[in-house]
C-alpha positions in Angstrom: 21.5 29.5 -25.1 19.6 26.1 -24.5 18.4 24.0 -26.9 15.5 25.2 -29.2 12.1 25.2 -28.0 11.0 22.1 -30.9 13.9 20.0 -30.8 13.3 16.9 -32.1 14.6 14.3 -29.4 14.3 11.3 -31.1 15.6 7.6 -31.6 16.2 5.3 -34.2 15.8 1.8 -36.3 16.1 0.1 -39.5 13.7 -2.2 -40.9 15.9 -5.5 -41.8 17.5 -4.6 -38.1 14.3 -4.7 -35.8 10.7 -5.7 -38.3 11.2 -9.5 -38.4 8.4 -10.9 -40.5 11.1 -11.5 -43.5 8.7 -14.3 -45.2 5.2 -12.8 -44.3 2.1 -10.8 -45.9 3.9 -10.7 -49.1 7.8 -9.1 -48.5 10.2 -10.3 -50.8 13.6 -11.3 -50.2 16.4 -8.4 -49.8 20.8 -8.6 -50.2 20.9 -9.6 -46.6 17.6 -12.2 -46.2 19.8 -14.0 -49.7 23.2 -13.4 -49.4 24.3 -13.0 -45.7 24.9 -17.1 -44.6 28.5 -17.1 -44.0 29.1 -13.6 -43.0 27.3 -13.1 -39.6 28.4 -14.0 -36.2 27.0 -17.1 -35.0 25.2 -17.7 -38.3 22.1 -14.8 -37.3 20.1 -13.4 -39.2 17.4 -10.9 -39.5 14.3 -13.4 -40.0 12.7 -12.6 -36.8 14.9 -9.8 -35.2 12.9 -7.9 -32.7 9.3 -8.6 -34.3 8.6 -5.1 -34.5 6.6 -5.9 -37.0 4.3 -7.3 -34.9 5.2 -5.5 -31.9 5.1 -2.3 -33.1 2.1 -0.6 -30.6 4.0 -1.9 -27.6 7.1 -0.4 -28.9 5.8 2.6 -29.5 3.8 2.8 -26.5 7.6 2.3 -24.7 9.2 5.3 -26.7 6.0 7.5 -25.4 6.9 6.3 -22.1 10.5 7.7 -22.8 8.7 11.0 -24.3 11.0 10.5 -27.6 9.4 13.7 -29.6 10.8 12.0 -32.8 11.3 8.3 -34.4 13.4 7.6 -37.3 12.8 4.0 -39.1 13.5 2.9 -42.3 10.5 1.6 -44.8 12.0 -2.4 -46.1 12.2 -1.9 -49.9 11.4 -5.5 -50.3 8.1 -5.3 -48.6 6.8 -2.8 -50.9 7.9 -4.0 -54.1 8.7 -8.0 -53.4 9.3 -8.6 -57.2 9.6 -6.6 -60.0 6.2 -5.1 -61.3 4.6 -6.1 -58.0 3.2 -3.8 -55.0 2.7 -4.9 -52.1 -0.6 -3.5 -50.9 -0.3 -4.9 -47.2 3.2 -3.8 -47.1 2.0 0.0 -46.8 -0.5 -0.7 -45.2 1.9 -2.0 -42.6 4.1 1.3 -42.6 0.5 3.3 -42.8 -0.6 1.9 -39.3 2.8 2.6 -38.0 2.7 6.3 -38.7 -0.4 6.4 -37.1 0.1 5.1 -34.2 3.2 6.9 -33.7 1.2 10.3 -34.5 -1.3 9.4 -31.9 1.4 9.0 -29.4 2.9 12.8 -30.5 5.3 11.2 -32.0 6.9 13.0 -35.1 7.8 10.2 -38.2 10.8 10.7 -40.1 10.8 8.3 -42.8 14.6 7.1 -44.3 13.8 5.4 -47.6 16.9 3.3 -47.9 18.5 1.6 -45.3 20.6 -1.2 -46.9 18.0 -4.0 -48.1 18.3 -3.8 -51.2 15.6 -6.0 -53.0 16.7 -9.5 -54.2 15.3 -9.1 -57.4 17.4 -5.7 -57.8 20.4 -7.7 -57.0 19.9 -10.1 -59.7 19.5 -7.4 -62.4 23.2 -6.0 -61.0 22.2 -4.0 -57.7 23.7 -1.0 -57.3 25.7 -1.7 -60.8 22.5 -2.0 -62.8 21.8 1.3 -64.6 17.6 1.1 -63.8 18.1 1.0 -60.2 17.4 4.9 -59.9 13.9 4.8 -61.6 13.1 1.4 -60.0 13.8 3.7 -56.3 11.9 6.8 -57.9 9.2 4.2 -58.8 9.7 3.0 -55.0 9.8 6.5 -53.3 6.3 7.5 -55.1 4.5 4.6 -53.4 5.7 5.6 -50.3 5.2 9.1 -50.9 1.7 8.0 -51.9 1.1 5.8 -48.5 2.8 8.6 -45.5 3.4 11.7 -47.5 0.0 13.3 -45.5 1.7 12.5 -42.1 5.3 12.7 -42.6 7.5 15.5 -43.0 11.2 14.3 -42.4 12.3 11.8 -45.5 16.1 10.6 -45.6 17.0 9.2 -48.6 19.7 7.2 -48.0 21.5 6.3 -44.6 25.5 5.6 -44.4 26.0 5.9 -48.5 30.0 5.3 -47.4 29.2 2.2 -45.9 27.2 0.8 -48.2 29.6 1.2 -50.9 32.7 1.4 -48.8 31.5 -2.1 -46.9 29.4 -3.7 -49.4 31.3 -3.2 -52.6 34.9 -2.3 -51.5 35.3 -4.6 -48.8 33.7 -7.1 -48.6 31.9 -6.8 -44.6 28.5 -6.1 -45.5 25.7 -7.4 -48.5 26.2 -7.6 -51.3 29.9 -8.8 -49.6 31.5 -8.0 -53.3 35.3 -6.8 -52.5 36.6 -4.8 -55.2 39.4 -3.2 -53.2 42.6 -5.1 -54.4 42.6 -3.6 -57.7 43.0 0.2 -57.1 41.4 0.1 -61.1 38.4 -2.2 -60.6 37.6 -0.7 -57.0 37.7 3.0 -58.5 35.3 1.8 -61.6 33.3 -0.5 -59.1 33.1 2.5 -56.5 32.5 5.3 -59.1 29.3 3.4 -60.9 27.6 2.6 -58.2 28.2 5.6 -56.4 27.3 7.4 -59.7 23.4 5.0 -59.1 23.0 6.1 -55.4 23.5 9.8 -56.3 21.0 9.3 -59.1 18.5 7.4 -56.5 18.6 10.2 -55.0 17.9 12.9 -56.9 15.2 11.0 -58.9 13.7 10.3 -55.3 13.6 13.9 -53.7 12.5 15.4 -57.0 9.3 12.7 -56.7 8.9 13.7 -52.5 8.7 17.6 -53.6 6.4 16.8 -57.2 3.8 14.2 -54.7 4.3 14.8 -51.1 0.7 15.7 -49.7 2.4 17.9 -46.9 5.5 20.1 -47.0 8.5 18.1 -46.7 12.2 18.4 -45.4 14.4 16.2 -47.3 18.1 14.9 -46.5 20.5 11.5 -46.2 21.7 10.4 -43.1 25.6 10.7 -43.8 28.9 9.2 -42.2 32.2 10.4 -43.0 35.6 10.7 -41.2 35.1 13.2 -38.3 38.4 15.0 -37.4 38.7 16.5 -33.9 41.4 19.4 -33.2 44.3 18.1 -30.5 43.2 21.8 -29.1 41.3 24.8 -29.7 44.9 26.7 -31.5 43.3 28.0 -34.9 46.3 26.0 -36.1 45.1 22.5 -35.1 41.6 23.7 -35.8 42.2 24.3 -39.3 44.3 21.4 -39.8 41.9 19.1 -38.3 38.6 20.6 -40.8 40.7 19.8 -43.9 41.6 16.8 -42.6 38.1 16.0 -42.2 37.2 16.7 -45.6 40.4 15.3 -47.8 39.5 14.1 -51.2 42.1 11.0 -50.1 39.1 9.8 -47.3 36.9 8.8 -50.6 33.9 7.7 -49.9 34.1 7.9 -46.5 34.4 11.5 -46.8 31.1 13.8 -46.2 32.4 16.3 -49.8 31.9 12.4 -51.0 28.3 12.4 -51.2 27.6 16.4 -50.1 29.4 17.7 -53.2 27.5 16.5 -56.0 24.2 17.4 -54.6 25.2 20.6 -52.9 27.7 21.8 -56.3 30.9 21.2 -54.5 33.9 19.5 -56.0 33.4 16.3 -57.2 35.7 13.8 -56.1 38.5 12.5 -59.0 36.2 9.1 -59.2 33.1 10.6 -59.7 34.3 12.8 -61.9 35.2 9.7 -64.0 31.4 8.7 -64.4 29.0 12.0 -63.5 28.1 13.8 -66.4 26.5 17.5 -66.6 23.2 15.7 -67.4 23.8 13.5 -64.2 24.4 16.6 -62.3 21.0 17.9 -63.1 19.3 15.4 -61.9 21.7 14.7 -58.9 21.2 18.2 -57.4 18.1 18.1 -55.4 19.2 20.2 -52.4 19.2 19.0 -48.8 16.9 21.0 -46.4 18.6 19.5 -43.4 22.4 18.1 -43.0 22.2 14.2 -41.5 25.0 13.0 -39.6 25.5 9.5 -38.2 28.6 10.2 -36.0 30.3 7.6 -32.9 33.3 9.2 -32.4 36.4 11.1 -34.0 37.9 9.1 -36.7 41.7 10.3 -35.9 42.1 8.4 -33.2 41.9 4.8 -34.6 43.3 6.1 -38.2 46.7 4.7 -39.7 49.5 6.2 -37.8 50.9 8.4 -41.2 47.5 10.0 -41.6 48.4 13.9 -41.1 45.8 13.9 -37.7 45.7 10.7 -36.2 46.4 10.2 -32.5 46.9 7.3 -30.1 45.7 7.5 -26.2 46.5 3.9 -24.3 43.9 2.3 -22.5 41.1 5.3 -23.6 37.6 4.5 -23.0 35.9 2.5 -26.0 32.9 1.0 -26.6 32.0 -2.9 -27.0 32.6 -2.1 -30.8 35.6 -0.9 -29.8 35.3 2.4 -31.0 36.9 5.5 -28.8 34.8 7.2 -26.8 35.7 11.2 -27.9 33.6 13.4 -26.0 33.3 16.5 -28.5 32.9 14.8 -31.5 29.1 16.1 -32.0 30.2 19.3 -31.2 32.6 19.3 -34.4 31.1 17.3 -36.7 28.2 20.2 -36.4 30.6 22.9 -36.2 32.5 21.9 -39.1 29.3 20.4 -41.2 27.6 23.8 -40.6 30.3 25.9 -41.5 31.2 23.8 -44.8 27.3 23.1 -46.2 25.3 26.0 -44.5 22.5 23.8 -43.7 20.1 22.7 -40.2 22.0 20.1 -38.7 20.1 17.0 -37.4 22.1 14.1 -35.8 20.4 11.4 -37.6 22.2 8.4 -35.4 24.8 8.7 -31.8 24.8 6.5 -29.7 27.0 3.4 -28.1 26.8 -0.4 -27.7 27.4 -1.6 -24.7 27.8 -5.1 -22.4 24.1 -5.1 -21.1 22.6 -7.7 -19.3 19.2 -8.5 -17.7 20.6 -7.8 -13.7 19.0 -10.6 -11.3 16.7 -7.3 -10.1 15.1 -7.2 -13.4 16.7 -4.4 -14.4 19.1 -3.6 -17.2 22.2 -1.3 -15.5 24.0 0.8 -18.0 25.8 3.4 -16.3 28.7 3.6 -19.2 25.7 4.7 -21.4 24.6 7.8 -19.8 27.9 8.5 -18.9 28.6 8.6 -23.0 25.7 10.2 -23.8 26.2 12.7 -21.2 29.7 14.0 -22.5 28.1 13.7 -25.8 25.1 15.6 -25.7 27.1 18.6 -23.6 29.3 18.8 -26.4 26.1 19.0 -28.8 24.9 21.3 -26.4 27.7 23.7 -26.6 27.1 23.6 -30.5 24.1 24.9 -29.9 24.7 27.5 -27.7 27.4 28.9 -30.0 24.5 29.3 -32.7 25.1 26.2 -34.5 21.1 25.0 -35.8 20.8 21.6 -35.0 17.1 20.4 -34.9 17.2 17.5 -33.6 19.4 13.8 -32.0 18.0 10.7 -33.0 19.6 8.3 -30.6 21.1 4.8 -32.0 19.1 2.7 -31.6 15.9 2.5 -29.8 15.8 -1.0 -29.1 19.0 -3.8 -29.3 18.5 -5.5 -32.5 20.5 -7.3 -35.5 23.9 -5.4 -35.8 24.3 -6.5 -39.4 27.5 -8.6 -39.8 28.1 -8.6 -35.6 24.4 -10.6 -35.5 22.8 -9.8 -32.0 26.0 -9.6 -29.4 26.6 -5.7 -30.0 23.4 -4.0 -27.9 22.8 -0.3 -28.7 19.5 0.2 -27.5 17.6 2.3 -25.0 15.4 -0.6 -24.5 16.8 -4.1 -23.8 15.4 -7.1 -26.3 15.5 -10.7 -24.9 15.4 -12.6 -28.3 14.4 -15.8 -27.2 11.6 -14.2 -25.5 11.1 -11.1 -26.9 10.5 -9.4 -24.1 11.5 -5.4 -23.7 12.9 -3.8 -20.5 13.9 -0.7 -20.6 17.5 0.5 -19.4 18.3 2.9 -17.2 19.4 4.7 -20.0 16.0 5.4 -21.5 15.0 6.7 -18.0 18.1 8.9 -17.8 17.3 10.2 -21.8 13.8 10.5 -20.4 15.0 13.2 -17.7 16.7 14.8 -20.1 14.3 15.2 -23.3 11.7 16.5 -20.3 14.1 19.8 -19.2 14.7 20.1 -22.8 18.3 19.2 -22.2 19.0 21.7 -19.5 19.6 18.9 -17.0 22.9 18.2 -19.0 
């Protein structure tokens, strides 16, 4: 069994980490325009990025020249709604000529509502803390819905809902940079309030896409957790890996973390601290797809007295130094499928690598298709054992601003020179090219 006949190969951005434009046609500021100085390699920032906001038709031209059937972006909260009581007419109309242009080109839009620019003006009333923030993003997610709803049918919520609160409010790495983690009492309270907001964002939010959208629409998050690979295919170390995988001790950086409450699993001990039965009812708009952002297997770079964690020498890893584990995809959908019972869509794979403009012109990444090719054969296998994923969106379609790693860590199919802004594509893109034609049958 091949892959289905309308996958959605696709790729992917976020607004703070590709738009540029921070101070221009009206955008506000967000957490990381305010709050990043001091916390970024080589003191970057996202003020300019990869000026996708002006160079939007060229990229997009580039992703049809890829034949990317699918492009996931993020809409900048800031831009919309700058201050409080204020819209931002040229904002959507910003996000309105993107959509079109990307449907001219056949490419499908899936919209991701939140991708970690939180407003300034949000921030100041308490972020994530502040007990309005989930009507402010219902009030937030109607204007959208408003602006794309009659050309978009994929929404995401949120992306990475464990690292925003798991980096932003437990440790410290990434905006707001609040670390609540050396007081197990004041990081549980920290962790289950704001956690207790984001779950709230979202129901509030998906309850406004299904009241307004103009078209029928699939809604999800795009969420990270701990993926757990079996050390081999024994139903023993199969078994012990999935409940690994889904331990109430990973916390928020467990999928149950953020699945539970809207699905009606178990809530985790610290939400159960701060979610009421009136929460819950709001809480529980279902997902119609399951988002995964996934890299690699989490047990082989946990703590050595985790129950599954593992230690190769010398194993391949990426220039964020994260393992290379071939069948990761393959599990995380097996295991995600079997525990939630929804279409899977892999909402973010992909790797950074050491790329370089070559004295040819060219940008040579053979350790990218090498990854993506033991990646997307173990995604492939899911597939053919009847697992429903619909569709790959690879990370990311260009290099851009890796948050708190500034612009050294390159992901992207297609190269950015920042000084000139220039675009090459890789060899990569012509590779994933290849393969989105045969419908992945060239794997």
């Amino acid at each position: 069994m091949g892959f289905p006949k309308n996958f959605m190969w696709g790729a992917a951005s976020a607004a703070y980490q590709v738009e540029g434009a921070y101070n221009e046609d009206g955008r506000g500021m967000s957490i990381w325009d305010s709050l990043s100085a001091g916390h970024v390699e080589h003191g970057d920032n996202g003020n300019k990025a990869c000026d996708h906001y002006h160079h939007f038709k060229e990229d997009i031209a580039l992703m049809k020249q890829i034949g990317i059937k699918a492009y996931r972006f993020s809409v900048s909260w800031p831009r919309i709604v700058p201050k409080k009581g204020v819209v931002n007419a040229k904002g959507l109309a910003f996000y309105r000529e993107l959509v079109d242009e990307l449907v001219k080109a056949g490419i499908e839009p899936c919209v991701t509502l939140y991708h970690w620019d939180l407003p300034m003006w949000i921030y100041d009333e308490g972020g994530w803390k502040c007990e309005a923030v989930s009507d402010y993003f219902a009030e937030y997610t109607k204007l959208v819905i408003d602006a794309l709803s009659d050309k978009v049918q994929y929404w995401m919520t949120f992306n990475e809902p464990a690292c925003m609160i798991g980096l932003g409010y437990m440790l410290g790495i990434h905006a707001p940079f609040e670390r609540h983690m050396d007081d197990q009492a004041e990081m549980e309270d920290v962790v289950g309030r704001t956690s207790r907001n984001v779950l709230l964002s979202h129901g509030k939010s998906a309850a406004v896409i299904r009241k307004y959208a103009k078209k029928t629409s699939k809604i999800g998050m795009a969420l990270n957790g701990s993926v757990i690979t079996p050390w081999s295919e024994s139903e023993e170390d199969i078994e012990a890996a999935k409940a690994d995988m889904f331990s109430q001790e990973r916390s928020v950086f467990s999928f149950d973390f953020w699945a539970n409450p809207v699905l009606g699993g178990e809530l985790h001990p610290i939400l159960k601290k701060v979610i009421s039965e009136q929460d819950l009812a709001v809480i529980r708009q279902p997902f119609d797809f399951f988002g995964i952002n996934c890299y690699s297997s989490s047990n082989y770079d946990d703590a050595p007295d985790k129950p599954n964690s593992h230690e190769i020498p010398g194993m391949p890893r990426t220039a964020m130094n994260w393992p290379v584990t071939d069948d990761a995809l393959y599990w995380a959908a097996k295991f995600c499928y079997e525990r939630y019972g929804l279409p899977i869509m892999f909402t973010e794979n992909g790797m950074a690598n050491c790329d370089m403009l070559f004295r040819d012109g060219k940008v040579h990444d053979p350790q990218r298709i090498e990854f993506l090719g033991r990646y997307l054969t173990g995604l492939h296998r899911a597939v053919s054992e009847g697992v429903p994923v619909i569709g790959y969106m690879y990370w990311s379609i260009m290099d851009n601003f890796e948050w708190a790693f500034g612009y050294d860590k390159r992901f992207g199919l297609i190269y950015v020179d920042y000084p000139t802004e220039k675009r090459v594509l890789k060899d990569s893109a012509y590779w994933y090219r290849d393969v989105i034609a045969s419908n992945g049958e060239n794997l």
